[in-house]
C-alpha positions in Angstrom: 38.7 21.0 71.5 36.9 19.0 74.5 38.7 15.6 75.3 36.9 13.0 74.4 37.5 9.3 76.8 38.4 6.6 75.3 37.8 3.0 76.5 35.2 0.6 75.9 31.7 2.3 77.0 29.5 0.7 79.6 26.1 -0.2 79.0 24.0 0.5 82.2 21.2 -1.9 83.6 18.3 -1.1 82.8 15.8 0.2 85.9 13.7 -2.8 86.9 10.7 -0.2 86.0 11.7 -0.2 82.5 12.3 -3.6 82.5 8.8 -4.4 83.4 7.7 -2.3 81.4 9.2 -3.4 78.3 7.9 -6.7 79.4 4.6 -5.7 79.5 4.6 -3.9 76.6 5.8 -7.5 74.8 2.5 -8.9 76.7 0.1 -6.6 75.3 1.4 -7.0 71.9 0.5 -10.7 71.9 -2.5 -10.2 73.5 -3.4 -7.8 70.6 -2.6 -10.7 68.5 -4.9 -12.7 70.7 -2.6 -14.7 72.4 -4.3 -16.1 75.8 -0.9 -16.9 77.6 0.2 -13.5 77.6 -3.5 -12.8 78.4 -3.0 -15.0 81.6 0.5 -13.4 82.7 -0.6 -9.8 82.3 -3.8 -11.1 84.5 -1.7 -12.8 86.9 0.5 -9.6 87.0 -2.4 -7.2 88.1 -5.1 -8.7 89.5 -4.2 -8.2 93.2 -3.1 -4.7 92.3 -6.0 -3.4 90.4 -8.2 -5.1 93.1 -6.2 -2.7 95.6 -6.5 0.2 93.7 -10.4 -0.3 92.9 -11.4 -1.0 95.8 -9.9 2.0 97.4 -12.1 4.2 94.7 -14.9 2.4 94.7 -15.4 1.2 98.5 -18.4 -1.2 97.0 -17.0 -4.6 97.3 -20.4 -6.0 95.1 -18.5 -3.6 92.0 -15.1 -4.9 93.2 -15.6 -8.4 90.2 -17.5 -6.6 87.9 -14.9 -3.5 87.5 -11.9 -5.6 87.2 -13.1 -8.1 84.9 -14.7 -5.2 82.2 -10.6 -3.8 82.8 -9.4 -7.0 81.5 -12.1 -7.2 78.6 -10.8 -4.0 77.2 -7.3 -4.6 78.2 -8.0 -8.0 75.5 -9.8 -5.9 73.5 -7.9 -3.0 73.0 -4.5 -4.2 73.1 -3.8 -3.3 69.8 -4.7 -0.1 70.6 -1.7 1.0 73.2 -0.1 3.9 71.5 3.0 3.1 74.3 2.7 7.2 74.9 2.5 6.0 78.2 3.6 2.9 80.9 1.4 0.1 80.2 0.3 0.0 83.9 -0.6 3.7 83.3 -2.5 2.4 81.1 -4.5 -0.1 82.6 -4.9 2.0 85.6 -6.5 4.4 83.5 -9.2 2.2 82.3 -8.9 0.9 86.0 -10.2 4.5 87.1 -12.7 5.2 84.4 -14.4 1.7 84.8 -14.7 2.4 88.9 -16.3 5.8 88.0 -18.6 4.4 86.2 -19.5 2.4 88.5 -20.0 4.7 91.2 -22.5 6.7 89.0 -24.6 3.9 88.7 -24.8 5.0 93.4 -25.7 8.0 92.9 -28.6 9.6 93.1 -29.1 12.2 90.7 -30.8 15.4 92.7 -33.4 17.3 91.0 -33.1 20.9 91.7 -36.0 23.1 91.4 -36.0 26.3 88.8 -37.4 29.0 92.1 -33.9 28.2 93.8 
């Protein structure tokens, strides 16, 4: 029969990622309640990063606003909707990336192929 130690058993620190995480998690579940503070912190959280990260898929700095602010109007509404299969800032990155891409559509020009070719 394996030995089993005895002695009191140590609770490890979390990883600061986890803790964040967690915290955000707490954030969007007020926001899904509608709570503006918590719409403010998560704001204040990741506007500098999602500006980074947009801006590096969208390279038009006109889209840079318009991008961020539709992430943070379904980031409010859809808050609720965070299954938490995920990190919250994969997440909002996701939207992030979807919302650039839809942007960049809007430069494109759609080319017309012709039915001999």
């Amino acid at each position: 029969m394996p030995s089993v130690a005895s002695g009191p058993v140590r609770t490890q620190e979390l990883p600061p990622d986890y803790r964040d995480d967690h915290g955000d998690r707490d954030l969007l579940r007020r926001i899904s309640c509608a709570d503006r503070e918590a719409f403010q912190q998560l704001y204040l959280d990741y506007y500098k990063r999602l500006a980074r990260f947009s801006v590096r898929v969208i390279r038009h700095q006109d889209d840079l606003e318009e991008v961020i602010n539709d992430v943070f109007l379904i980031v409010w509404q859809r808050a609720g909707d965070f299954r938490g299969a995920s990190r919250v800032s994969t997440w909002i990155f996701g939207i992030a990336y979807r919302r650039a891409l839809k942007s960049l559509r809007r430069w494109t020009i759609p080319v017309k192929r012709s039915l001999q070719s």
